[in-house]
C-alpha positions as a Python dict, from the first residue, in 0.01 Angstrom:
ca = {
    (1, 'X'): (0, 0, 0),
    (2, 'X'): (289, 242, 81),
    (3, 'X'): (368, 228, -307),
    (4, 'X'): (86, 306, -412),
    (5, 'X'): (114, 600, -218),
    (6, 'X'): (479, 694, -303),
    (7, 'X'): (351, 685, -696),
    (8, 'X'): (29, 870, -640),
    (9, 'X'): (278, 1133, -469),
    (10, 'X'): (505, 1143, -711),
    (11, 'X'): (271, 1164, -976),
    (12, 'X'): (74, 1456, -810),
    (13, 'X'): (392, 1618, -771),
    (14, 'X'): (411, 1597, -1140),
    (15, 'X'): (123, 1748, -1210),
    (16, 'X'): (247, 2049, -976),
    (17, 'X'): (358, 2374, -1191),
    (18, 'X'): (723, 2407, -1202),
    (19, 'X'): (956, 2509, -1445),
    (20, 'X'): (911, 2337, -1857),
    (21, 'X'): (1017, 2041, -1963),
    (22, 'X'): (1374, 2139, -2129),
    (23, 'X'): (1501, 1969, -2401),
    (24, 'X'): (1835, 2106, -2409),
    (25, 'X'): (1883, 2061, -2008),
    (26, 'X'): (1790, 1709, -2073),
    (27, 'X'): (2058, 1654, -2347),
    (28, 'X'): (2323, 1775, -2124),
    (29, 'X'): (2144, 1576, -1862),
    (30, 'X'): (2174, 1252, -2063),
    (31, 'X'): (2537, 1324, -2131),
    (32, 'X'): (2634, 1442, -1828),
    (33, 'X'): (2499, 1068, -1651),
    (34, 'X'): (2597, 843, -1979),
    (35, 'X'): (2260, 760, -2049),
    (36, 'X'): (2370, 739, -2453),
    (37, 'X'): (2608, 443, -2356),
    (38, 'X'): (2323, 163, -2297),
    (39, 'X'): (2034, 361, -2499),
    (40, 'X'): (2239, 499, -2820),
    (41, 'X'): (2404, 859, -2846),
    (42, 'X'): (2092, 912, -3084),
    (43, 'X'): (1850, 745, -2840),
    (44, 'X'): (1886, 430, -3070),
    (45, 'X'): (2011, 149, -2862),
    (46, 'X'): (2220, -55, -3005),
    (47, 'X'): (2232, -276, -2672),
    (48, 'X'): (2095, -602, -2638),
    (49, 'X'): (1742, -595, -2424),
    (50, 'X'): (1772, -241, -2384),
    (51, 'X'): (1495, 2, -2538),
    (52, 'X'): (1500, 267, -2802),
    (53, 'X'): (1435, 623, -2624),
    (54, 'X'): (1451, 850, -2915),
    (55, 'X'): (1085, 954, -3004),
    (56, 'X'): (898, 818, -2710),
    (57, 'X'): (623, 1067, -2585),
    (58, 'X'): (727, 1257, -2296),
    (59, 'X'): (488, 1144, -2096),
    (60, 'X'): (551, 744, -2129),
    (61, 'X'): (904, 845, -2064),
    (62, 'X'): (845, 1068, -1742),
    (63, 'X'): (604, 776, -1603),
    (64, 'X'): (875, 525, -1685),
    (65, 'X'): (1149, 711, -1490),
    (66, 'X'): (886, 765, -1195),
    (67, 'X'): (821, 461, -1171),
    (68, 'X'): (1215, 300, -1178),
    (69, 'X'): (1293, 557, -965),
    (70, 'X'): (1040, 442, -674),
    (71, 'X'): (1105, 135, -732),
    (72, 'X'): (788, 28, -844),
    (73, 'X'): (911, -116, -1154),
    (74, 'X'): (1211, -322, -1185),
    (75, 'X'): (1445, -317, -1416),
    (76, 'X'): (1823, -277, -1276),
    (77, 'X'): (2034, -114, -1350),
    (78, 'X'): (1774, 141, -1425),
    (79, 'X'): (1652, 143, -1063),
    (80, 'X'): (1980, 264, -902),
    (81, 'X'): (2056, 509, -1215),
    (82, 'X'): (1753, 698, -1156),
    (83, 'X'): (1836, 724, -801),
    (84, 'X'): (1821, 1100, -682),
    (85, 'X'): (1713, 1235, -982),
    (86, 'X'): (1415, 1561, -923),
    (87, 'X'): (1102, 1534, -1077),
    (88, 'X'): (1225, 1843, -1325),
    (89, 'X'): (1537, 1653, -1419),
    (90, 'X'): (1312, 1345, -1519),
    (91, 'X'): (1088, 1621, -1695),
    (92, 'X'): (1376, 1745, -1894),
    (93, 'X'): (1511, 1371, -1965),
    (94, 'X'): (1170, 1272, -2115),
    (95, 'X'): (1146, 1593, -2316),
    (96, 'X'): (1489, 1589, -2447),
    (97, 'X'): (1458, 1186, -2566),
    (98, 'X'): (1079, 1302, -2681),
    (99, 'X'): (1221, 1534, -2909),
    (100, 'X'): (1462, 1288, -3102),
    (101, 'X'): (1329, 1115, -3402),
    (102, 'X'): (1276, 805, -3343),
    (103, 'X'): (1412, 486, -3591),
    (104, 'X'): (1510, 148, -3551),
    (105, 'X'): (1829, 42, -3464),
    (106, 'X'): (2123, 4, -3675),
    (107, 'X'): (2112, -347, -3587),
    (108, 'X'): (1790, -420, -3716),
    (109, 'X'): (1748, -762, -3850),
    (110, 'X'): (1633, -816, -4206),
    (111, 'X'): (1255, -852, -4241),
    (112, 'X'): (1132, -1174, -4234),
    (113, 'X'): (790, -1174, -4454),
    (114, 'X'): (598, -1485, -4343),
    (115, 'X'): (658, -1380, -3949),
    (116, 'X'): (626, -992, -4066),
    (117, 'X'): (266, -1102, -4209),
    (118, 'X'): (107, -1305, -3909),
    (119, 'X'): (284, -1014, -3643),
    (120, 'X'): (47, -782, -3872),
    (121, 'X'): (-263, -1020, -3835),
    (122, 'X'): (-214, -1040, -3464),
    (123, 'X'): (-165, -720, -3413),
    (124, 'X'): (-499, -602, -3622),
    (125, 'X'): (-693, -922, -3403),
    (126, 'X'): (-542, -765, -3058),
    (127, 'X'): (-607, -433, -3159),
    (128, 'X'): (-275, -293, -3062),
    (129, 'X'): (-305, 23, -3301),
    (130, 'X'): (-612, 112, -3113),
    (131, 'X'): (-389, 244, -2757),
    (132, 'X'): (-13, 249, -2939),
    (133, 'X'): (-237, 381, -3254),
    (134, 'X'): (-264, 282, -3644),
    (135, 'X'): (127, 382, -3707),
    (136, 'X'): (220, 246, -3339),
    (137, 'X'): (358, 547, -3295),
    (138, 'X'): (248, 584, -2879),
    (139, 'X'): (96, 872, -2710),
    (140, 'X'): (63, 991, -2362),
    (141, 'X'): (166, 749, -2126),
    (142, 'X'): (139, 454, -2374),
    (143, 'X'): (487, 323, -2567),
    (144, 'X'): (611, 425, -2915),
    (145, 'X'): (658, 75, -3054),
    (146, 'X'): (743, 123, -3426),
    (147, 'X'): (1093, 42, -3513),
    (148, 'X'): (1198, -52, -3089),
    (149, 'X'): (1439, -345, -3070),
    (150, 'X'): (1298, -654, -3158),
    (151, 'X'): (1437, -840, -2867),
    (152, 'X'): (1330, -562, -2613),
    (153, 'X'): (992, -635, -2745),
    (154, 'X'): (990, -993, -2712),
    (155, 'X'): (1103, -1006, -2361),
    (156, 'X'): (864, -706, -2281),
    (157, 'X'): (569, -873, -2418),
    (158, 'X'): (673, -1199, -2234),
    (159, 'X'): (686, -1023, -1928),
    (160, 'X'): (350, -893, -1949),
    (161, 'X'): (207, -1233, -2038),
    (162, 'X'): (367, -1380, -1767),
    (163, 'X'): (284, -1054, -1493),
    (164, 'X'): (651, -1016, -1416),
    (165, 'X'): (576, -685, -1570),
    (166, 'X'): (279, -419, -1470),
    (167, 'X'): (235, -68, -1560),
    (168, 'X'): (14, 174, -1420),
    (169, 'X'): (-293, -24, -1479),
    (170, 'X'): (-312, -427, -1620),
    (171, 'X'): (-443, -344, -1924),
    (172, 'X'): (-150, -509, -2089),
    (173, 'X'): (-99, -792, -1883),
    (174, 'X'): (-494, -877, -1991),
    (175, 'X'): (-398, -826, -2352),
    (176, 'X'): (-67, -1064, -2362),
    (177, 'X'): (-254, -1311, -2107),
    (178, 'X'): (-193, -1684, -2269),
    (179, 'X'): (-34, -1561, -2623),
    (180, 'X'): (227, -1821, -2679),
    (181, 'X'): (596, -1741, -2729),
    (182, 'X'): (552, -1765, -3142),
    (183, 'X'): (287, -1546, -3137),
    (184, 'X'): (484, -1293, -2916),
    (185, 'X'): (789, -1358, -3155),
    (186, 'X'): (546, -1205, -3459),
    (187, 'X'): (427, -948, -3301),
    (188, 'X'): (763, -838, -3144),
    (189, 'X'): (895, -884, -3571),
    (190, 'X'): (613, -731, -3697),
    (191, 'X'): (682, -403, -3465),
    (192, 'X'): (1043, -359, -3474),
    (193, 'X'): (978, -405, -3838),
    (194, 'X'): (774, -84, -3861),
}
């Protein structure tokens, strides 16, 4: 219960007035704590199992780092990096990756067509592009998907499936609930594809 709590806080205090999100504060943020080493210089990761930043909406991003920061989502080594960070340097972190264009990877692996093609089906039967919407591009607090690492996806969407992994609400632990690894495999193709 005392989580709860320490998010509703924290989330309250976000909704406080303070200074504006600051893109250029956040860059020097990012640099200043080596953020670009595990998530790309361009917000691109090029790291195994770690996600794309560049182009994620602020808000998903702010929520995110919230959320590692409290503890109320796991994910070391995020958890102890986001350790004594203010709500306004999270702020000008989310704005400054929010503000890159977002792309896949340079690692990228070549499209596969057949798995490409039933990611697309599922995806159109689970009625992802109705929350991520049609170009899975995110909004709010809900994950820009197009073009994220392919493996980050897979082990995300496993996670969900499996409730290792909540967010705010369980909307997406419902969603994966029971969808089989090869399904998760498509749809994880399918989106990194994008």
């Amino acid at each position: 219960m005392t989580r709860v709590w320490l998010l509703a806080a924290a989330l309250c205090a976000a909704a406080l007035p303070a200074a504006a999100q600051d893109a250029i504060r956040g860059a020097a943020l990012a640099e200043a704590r080596g953020c670009g080493g595990c998530h790309g210089p361009a917000g691109r990761s090029a790291v195994e199992l770690v996600p794309s930043l560049a182009g994620q909406p602020a808000e998903f991003i702010t929520l995110q780092m919230i959320l590692l920061r409290e503890g109320l989502r796991q994910a070391p080594p995020m958890n102890q990096l986001a350790q004594g960070l203010e709500d306004q340097q999270v702020e000008d972190l989310a704005a400054y990756y929010a503000s890159l264009p977002a792309g896949p990877a340079e690692d990228r692996a070549a499209r596969d067509a057949a798995l490409y093609a039933r990611g697309q089906a599922l995806s159109a039967q689970m009625n992802c592009g109705v929350c991520h919407l049609p170009d899975f591009s995110g909004r709010n607090q809900i994950p820009h998907l197009a073009g994220q690492r392919e493996d980050f996806l897979r082990h995300t969407l496993a996670q969900y499936r499996d409730s290792q992994r909540r967010g705010t609400d369980t909307n997406m632990n419902a969603v994966m609930y029971n969808v089989p690894d090869d399904a998760i495999a498509a749809l994880a193709h399918f989106m990194a594809q994008q």
